[in-house]
DOMI-572107 format. One record per residue (C-alpha): residue number from 0; residue in three letters; chain; x, z, y. Coordinates in nm, 4 decimals. Layout:
BEGIN
{seq: NUM&type: ala&mol: A&X: X&Z: Z&Y: Y}
...
This chain:
BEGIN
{seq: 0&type: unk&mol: A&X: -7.7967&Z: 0.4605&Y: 3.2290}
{seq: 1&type: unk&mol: A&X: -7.9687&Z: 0.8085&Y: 3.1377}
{seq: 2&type: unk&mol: A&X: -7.9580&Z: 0.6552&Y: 2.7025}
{seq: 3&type: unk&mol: A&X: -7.5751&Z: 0.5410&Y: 2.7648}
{seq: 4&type: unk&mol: A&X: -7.4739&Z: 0.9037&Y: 2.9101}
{seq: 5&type: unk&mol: A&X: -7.6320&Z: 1.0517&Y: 2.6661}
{seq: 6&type: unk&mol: A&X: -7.4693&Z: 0.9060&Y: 2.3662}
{seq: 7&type: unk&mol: A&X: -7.1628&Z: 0.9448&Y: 2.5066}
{seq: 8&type: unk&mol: A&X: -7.2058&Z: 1.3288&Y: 2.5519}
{seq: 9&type: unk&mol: A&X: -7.3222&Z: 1.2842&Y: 2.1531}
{seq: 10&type: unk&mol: A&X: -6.9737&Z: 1.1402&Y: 2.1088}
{seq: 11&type: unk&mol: A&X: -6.7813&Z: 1.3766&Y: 2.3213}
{seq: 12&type: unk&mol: A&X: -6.9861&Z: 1.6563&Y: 2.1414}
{seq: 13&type: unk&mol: A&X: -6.9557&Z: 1.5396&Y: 1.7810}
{seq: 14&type: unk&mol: A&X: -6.7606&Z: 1.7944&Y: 1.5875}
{seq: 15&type: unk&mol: A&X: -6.7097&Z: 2.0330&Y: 1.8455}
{seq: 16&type: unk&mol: A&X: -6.8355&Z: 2.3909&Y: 1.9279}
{seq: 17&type: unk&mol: A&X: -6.8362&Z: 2.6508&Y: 2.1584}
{seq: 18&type: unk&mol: A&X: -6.8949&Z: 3.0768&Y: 2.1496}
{seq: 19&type: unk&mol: A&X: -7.2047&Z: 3.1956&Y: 2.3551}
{seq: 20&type: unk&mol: A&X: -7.3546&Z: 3.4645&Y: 2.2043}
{seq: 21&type: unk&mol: A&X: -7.2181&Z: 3.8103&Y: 2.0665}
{seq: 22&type: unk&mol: A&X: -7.3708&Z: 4.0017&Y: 1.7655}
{seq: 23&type: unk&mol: A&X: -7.4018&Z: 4.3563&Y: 1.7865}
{seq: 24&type: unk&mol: A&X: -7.5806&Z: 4.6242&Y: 1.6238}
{seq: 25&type: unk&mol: A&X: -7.8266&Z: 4.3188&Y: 1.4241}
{seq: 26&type: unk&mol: A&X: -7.9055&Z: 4.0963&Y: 1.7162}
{seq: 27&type: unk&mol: A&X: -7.7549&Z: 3.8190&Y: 1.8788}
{seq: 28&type: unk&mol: A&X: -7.7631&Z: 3.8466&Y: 2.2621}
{seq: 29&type: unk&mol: A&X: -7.8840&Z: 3.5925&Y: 2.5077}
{seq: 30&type: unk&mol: A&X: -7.6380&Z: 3.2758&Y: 2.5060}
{seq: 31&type: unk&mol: A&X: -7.3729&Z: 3.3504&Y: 2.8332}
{seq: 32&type: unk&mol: A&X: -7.5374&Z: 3.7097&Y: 2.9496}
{seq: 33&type: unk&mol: A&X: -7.2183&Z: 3.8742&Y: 2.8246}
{seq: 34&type: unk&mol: A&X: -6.9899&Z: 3.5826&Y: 2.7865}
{seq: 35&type: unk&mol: A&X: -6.8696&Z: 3.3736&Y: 3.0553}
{seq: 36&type: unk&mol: A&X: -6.9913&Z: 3.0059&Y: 3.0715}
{seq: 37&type: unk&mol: A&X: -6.7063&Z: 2.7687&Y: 3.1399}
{seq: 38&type: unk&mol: A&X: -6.7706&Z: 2.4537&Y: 3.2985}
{seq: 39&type: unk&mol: A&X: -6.8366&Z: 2.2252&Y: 3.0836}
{seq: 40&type: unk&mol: A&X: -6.9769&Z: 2.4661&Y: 2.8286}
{seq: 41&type: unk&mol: A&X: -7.2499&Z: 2.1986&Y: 2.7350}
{seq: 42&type: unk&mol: A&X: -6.9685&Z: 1.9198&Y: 2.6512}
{seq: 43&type: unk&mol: A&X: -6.8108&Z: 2.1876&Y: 2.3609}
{seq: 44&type: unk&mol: A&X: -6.4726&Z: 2.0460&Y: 2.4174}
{seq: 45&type: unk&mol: A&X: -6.1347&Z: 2.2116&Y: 2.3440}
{seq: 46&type: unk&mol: A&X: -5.8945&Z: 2.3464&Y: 2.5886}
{seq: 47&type: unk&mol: A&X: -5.5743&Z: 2.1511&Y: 2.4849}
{seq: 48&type: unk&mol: A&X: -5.3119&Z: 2.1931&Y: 2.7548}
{seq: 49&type: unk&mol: A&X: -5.1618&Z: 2.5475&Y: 2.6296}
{seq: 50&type: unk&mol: A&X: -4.9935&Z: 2.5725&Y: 3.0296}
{seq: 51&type: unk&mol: A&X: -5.3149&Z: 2.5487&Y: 3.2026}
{seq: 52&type: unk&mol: A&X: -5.5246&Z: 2.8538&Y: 3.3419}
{seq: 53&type: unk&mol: A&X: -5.7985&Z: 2.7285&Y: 3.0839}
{seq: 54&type: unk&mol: A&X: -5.6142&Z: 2.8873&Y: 2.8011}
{seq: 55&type: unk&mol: A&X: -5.7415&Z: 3.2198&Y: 2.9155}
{seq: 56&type: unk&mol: A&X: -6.1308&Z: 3.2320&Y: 2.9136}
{seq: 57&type: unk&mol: A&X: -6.1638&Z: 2.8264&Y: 2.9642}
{seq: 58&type: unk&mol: A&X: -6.2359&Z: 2.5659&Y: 3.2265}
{seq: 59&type: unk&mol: A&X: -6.3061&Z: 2.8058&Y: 3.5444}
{seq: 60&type: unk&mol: A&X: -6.3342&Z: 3.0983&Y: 3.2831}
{seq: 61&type: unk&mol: A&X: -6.1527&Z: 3.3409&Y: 3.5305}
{seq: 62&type: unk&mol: A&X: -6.3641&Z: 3.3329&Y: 3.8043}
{seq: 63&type: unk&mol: A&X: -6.7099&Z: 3.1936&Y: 3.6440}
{seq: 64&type: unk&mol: A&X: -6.8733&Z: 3.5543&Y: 3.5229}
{seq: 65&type: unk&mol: A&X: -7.1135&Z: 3.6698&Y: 3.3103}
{seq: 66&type: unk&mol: A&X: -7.3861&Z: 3.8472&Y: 3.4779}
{seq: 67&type: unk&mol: A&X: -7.3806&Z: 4.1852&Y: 3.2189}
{seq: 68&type: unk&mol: A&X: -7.1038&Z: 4.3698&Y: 3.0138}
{seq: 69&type: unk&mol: A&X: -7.1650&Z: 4.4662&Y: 2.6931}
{seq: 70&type: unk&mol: A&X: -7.1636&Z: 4.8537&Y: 2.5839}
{seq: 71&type: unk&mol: A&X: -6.9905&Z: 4.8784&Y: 2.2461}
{seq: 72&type: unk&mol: A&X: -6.8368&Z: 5.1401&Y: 2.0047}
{seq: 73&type: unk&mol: A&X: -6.5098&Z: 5.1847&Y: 1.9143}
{seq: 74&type: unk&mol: A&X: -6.4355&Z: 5.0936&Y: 1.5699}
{seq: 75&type: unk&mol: A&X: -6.7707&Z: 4.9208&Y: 1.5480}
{seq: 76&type: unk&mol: A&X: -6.8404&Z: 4.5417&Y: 1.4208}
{seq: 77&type: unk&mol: A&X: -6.8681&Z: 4.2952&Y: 1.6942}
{seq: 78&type: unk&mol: A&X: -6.9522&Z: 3.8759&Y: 1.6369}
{seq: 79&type: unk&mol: A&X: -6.9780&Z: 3.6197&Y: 1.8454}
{seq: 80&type: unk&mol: A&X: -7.2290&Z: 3.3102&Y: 1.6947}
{seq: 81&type: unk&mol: A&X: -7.0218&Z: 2.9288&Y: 1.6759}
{seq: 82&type: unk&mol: A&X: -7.2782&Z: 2.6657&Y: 1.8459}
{seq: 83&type: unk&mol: A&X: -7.3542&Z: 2.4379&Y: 1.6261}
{seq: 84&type: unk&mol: A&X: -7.0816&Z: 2.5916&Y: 1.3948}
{seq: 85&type: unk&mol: A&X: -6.6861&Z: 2.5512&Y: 1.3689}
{seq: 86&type: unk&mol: A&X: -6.6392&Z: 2.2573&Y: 1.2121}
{seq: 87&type: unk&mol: A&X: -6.2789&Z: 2.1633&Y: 1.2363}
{seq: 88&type: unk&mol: A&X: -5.9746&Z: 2.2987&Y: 1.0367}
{seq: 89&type: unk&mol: A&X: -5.7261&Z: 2.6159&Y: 1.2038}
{seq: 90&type: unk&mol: A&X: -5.6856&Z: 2.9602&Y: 1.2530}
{seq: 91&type: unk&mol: A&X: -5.9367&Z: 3.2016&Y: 1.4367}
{seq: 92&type: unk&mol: A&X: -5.8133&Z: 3.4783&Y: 1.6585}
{seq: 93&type: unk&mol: A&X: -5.9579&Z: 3.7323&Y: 1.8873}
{seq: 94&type: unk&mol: A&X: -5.7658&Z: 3.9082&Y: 2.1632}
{seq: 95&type: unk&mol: A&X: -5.8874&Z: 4.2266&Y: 2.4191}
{seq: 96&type: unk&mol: A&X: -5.7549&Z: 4.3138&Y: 2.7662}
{seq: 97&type: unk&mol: A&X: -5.8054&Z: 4.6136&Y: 2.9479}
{seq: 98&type: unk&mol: A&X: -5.9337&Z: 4.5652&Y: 3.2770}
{seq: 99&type: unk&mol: A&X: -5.7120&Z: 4.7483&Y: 3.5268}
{seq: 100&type: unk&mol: A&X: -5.8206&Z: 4.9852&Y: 3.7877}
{seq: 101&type: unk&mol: A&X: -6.0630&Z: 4.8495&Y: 4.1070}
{seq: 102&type: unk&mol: A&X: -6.2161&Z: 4.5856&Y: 3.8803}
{seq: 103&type: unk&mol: A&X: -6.4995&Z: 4.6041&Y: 3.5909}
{seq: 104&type: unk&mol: A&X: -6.5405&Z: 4.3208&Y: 3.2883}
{seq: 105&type: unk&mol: A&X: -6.7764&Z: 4.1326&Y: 3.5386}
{seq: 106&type: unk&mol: A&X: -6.5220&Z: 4.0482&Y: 3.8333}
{seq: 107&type: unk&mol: A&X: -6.1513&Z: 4.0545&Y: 3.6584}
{seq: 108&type: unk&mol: A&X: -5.9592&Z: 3.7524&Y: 3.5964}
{seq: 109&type: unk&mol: A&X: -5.7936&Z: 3.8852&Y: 3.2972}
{seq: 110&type: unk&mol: A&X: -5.4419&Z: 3.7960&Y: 3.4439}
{seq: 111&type: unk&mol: A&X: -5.1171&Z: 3.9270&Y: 3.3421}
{seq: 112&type: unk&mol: A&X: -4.9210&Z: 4.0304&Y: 3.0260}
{seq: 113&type: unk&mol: A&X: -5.2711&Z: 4.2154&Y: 2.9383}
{seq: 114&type: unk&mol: A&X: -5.4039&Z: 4.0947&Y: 2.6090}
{seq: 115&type: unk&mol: A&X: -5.3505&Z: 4.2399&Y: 2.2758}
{seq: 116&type: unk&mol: A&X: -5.4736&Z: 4.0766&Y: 1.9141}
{seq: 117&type: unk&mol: A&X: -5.6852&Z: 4.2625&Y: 1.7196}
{seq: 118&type: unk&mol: A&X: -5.7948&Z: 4.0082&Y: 1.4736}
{seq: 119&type: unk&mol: A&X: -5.5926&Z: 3.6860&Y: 1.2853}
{seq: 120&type: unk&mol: A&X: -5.6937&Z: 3.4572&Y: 0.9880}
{seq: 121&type: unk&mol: A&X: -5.5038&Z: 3.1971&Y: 0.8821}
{seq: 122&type: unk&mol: A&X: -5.5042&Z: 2.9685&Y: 0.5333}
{seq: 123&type: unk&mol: A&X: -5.5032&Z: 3.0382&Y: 0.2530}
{seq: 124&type: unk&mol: A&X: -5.2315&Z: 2.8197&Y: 0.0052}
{seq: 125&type: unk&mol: A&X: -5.4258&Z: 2.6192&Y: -0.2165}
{seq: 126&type: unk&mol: A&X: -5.2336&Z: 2.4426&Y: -0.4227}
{seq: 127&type: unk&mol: A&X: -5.0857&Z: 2.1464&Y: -0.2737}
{seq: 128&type: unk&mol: A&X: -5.3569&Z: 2.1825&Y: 0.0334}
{seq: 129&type: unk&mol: A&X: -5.4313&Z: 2.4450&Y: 0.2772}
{seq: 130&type: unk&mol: A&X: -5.8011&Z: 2.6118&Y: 0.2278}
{seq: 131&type: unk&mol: A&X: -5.9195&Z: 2.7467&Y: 0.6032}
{seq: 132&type: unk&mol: A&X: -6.1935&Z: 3.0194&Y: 0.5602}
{seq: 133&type: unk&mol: A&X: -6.3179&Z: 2.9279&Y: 0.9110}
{seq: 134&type: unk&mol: A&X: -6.4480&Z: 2.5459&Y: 0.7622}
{seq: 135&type: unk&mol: A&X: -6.6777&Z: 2.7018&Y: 0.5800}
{seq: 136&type: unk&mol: A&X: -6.9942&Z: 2.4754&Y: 0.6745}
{seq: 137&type: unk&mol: A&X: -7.2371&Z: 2.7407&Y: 0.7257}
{seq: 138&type: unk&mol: A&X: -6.9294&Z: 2.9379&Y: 0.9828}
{seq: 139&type: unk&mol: A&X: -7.1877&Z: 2.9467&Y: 1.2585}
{seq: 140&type: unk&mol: A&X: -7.0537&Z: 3.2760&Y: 1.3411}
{seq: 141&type: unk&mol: A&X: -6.7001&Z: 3.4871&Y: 1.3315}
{seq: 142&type: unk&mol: A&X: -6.6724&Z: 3.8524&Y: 1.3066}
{seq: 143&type: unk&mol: A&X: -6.4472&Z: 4.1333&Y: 1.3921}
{seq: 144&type: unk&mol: A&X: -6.4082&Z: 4.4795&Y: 1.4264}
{seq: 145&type: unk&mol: A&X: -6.2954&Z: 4.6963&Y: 1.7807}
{seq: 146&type: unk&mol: A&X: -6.0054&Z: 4.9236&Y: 1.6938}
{seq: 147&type: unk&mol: A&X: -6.1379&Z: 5.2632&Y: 1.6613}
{seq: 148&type: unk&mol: A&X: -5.8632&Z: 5.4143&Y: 1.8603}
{seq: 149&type: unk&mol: A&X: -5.8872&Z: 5.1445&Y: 2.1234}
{seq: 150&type: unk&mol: A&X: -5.9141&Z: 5.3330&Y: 2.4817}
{seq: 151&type: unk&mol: A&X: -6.2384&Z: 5.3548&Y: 2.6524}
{seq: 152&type: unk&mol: A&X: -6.2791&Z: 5.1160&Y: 2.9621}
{seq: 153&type: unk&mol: A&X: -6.3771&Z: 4.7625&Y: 3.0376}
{seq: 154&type: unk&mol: A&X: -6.2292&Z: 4.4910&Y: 2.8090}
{seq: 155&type: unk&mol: A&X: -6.2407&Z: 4.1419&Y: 2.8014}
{seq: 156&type: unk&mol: A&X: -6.2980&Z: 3.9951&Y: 2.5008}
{seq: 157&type: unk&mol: A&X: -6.1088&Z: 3.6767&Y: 2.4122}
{seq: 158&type: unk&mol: A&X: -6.2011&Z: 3.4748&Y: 2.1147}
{seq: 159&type: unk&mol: A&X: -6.0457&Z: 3.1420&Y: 2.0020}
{seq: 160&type: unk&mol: A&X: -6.0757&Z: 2.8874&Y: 1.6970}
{seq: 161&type: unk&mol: A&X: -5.7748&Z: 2.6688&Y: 1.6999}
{seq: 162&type: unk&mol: A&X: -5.8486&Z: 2.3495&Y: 1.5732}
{seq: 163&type: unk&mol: A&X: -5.5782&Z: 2.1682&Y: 1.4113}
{seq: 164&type: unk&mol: A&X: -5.6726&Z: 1.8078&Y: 1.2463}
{seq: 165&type: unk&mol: A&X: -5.5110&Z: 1.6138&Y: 1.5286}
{seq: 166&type: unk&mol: A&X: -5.2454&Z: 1.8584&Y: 1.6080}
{seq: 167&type: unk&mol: A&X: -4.9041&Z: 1.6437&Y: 1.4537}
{seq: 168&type: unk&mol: A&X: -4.8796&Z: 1.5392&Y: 1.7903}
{seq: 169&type: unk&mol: A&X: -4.7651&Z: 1.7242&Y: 2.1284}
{seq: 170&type: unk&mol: A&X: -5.1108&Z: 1.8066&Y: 2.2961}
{seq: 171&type: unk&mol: A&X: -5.2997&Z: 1.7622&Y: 1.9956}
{seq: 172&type: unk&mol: A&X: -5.4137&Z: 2.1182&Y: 1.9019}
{seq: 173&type: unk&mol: A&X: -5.7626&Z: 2.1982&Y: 2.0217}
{seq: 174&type: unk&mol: A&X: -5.8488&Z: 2.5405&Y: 2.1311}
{seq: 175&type: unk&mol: A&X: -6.1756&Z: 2.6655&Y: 2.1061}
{seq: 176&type: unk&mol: A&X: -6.2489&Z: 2.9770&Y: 2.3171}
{seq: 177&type: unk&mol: A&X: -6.4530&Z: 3.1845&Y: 2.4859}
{seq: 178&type: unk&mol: A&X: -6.4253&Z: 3.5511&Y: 2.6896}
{seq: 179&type: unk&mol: A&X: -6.6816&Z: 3.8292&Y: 2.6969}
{seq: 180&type: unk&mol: A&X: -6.7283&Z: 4.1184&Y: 2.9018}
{seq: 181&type: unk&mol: A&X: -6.6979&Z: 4.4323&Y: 2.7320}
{seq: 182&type: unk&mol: A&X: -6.7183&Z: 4.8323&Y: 2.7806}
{seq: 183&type: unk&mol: A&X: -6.5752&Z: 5.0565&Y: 2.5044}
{seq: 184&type: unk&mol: A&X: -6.7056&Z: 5.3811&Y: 2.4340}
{seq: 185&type: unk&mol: A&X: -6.6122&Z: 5.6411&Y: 2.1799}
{seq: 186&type: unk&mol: A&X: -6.2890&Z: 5.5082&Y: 2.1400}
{seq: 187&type: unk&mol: A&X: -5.9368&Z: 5.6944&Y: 2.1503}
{seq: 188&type: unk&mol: A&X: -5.5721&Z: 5.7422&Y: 2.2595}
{seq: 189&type: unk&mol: A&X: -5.3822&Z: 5.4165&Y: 2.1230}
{seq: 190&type: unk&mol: A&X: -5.1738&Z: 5.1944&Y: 2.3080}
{seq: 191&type: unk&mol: A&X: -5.2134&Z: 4.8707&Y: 2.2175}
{seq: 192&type: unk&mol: A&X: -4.9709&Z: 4.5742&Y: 2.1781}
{seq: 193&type: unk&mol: A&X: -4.8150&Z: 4.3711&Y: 2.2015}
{seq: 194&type: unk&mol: A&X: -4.9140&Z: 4.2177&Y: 2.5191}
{seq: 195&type: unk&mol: A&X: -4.9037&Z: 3.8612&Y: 2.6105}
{seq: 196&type: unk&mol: A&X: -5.0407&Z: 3.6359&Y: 2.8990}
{seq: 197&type: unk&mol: A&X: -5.2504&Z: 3.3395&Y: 2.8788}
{seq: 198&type: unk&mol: A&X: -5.0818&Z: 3.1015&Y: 2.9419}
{seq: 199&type: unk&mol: A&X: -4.7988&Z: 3.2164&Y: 2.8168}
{seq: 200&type: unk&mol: A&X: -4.8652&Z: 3.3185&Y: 2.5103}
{seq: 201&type: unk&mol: A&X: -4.8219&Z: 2.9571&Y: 2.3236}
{seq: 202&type: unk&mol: A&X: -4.5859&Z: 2.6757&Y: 2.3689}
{seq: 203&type: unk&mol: A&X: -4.6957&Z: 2.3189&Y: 2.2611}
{seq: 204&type: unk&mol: A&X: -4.4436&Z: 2.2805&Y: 2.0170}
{seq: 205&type: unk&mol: A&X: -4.4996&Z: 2.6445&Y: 1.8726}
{seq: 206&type: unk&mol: A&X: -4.4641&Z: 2.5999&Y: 1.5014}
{seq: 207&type: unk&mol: A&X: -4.8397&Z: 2.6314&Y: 1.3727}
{seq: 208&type: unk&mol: A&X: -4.9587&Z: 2.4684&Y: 1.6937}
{seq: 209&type: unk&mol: A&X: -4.7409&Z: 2.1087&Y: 1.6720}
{seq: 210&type: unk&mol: A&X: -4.8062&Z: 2.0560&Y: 1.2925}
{seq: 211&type: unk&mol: A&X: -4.9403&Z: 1.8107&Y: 1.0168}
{seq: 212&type: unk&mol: A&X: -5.1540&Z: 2.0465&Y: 0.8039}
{seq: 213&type: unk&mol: A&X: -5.2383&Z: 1.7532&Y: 0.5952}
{seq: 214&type: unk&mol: A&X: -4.9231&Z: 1.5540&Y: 0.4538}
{seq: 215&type: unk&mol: A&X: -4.6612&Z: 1.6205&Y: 0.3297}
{seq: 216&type: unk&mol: A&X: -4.8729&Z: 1.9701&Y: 0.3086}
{seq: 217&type: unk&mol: A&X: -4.6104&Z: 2.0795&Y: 0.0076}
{seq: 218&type: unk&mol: A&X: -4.2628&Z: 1.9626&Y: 0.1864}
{seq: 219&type: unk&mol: A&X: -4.3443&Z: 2.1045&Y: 0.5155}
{seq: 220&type: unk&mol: A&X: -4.4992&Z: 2.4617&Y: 0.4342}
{seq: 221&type: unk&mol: A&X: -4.2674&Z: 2.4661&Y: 0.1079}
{seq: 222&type: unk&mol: A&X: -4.0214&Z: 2.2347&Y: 0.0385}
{seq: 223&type: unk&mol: A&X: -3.8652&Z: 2.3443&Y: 0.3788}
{seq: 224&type: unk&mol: A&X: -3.9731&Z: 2.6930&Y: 0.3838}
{seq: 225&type: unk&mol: A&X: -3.5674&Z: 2.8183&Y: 0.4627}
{seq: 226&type: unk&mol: A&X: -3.6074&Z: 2.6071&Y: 0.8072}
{seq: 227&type: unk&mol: A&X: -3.6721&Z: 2.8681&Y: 1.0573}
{seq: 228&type: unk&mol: A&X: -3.8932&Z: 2.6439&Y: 1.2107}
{seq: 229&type: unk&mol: A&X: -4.1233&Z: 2.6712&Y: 0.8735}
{seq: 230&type: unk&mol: A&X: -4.0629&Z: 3.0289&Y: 0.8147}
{seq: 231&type: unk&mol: A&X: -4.1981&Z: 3.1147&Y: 1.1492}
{seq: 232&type: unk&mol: A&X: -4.4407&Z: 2.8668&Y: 1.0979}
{seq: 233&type: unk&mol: A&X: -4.5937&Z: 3.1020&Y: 0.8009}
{seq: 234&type: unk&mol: A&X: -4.5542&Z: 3.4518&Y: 0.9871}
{seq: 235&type: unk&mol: A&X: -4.6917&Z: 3.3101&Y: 1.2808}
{seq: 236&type: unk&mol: A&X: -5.0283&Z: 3.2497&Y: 1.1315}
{seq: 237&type: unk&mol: A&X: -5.0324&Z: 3.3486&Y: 0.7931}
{seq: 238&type: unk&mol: A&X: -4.8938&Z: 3.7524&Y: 0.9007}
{seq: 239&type: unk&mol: A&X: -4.9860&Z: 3.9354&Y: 0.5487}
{seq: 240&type: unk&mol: A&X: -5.2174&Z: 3.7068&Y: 0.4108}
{seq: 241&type: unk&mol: A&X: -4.9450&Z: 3.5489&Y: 0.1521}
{seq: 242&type: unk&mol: A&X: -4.6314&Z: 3.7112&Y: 0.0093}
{seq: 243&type: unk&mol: A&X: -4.2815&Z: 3.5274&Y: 0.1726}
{seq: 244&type: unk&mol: A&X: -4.1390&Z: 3.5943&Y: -0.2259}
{seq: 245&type: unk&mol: A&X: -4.4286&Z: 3.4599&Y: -0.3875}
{seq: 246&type: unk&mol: A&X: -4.3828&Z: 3.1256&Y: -0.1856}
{seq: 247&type: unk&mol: A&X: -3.9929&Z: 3.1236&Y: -0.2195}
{seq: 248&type: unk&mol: A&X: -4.0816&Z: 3.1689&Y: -0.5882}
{seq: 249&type: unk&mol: A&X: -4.3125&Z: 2.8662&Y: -0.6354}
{seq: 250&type: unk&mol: A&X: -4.0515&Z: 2.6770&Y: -0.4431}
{seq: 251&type: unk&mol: A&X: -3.7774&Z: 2.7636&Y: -0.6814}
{seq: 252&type: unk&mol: A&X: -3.9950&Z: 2.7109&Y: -0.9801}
């Protein structure tokens, strides 16, 4: 029974990944001492019901805390390591809250229209396929950078990979994620925004999250780019990453 349950973890586990570590200033921290460990974390599987609570920080991700927050700069570099490494195709994304008043990093649920996006990366058009920088075979970590003008506080620190080989069917996108506990120093006056609630935040038929990102690659992102389905579809992951003209152009061409 032990050898069965353990290939079938292998199974479950096979091309998935999780987020336990940050990197900061050179070292990688102890795995879940300043992220939270989800149940399940051992399992790597995706979050795929955009509705659920487990959108936020993952399966039990609000109230399962990390026993330390991390001190960190503003406007300094901040990674979290991929375990074993990201290995499907979609866009990466990192969010922050501010924890309110009465509650620190370590005890907040991260509730609310609270989190802002500091960080996006989607594809990048190659050709007649989509080239994701995140499958990269050797992405066994993501990086990003805290706004410098980012208020000091307590932050949760939200990042997610969302996966999106399966995802041509309702329920199909897998969401990768983790949240880590944060305190921001040095930092400034900004506001930042927008804000947006998990859940919330996504709908299951969002354009870029119901979507074949492998055929007809060149009639969906292109052929129909005047849809407004489509168009949102590129400004909702693609933001400045490709000019709107420059793909009107090779459609017209």
């Amino acid at each position: 029974m032990k050898l069965v349950s353990l290939l079938t973890l292998c199974t479950l586990a096979q091309g998935h990944y999780n987020f336990p570590s940050f990197i900061y200033e050179g070292a990688t921290t102890t795995a879940w001492q300043y992220v939270r460990d989800w149940t399940g974390s051992y399992t790597f599987n995706p979050v795929t019901d955009v509705s659920s609570t487990d959108i936020r920080c993952n399966v039990d991700g609000t109230t399962t805390f990390a026993p330390s927050i991390l001190p960190v700069t503003a406007g300094s570099s901040i990674g979290l390591t991929a375990n074993p490494d990201i290995y499907h195709p979609g866009p990466l994304l990192a969010y922050m809250a501010k924890v309110p008043s009465g509650y620190t990093a370590a005890n907040w649920d991260g509730s609310g229209a609270v989190w802002f996006k500091i960080f996006e990366q989607g594809p990048i058009f190659g050709g007649s396929a989509l080239v994701w920088p995140t499958s990269d075979p050797d992405a066994t970590a993501v990086n990003f950078t805290i706004p410098k003008d980012t208020p000091n506080g307590d932050y949760l620190f939200r990042v997610e990979h969302i996966a999106l080989h399966v995802a041509q069917s309702t329920g199909g996108a897998q969401f990768y994620l983790s949240c880590g506990q944060l305190t921001v120093t040095g930092g400034g006056s900004g506001t930042p925004g927008p804000l947006v609630a998990f859940p919330g935040a996504y709908s299951a038929t969002d354009p870029g999250i119901l979507i074949d990102i492998y055929y007809p690659v060149v009639s969906t992102l292109l052929a129909q780019l005047f849809g407004v389905k489509y168009i949102n579809y590129l400004q909702y992951w693609y933001g400045d990453m490709i000019e709107m003209e420059e793909v009107v152009g090779r459609m017209r061409s």
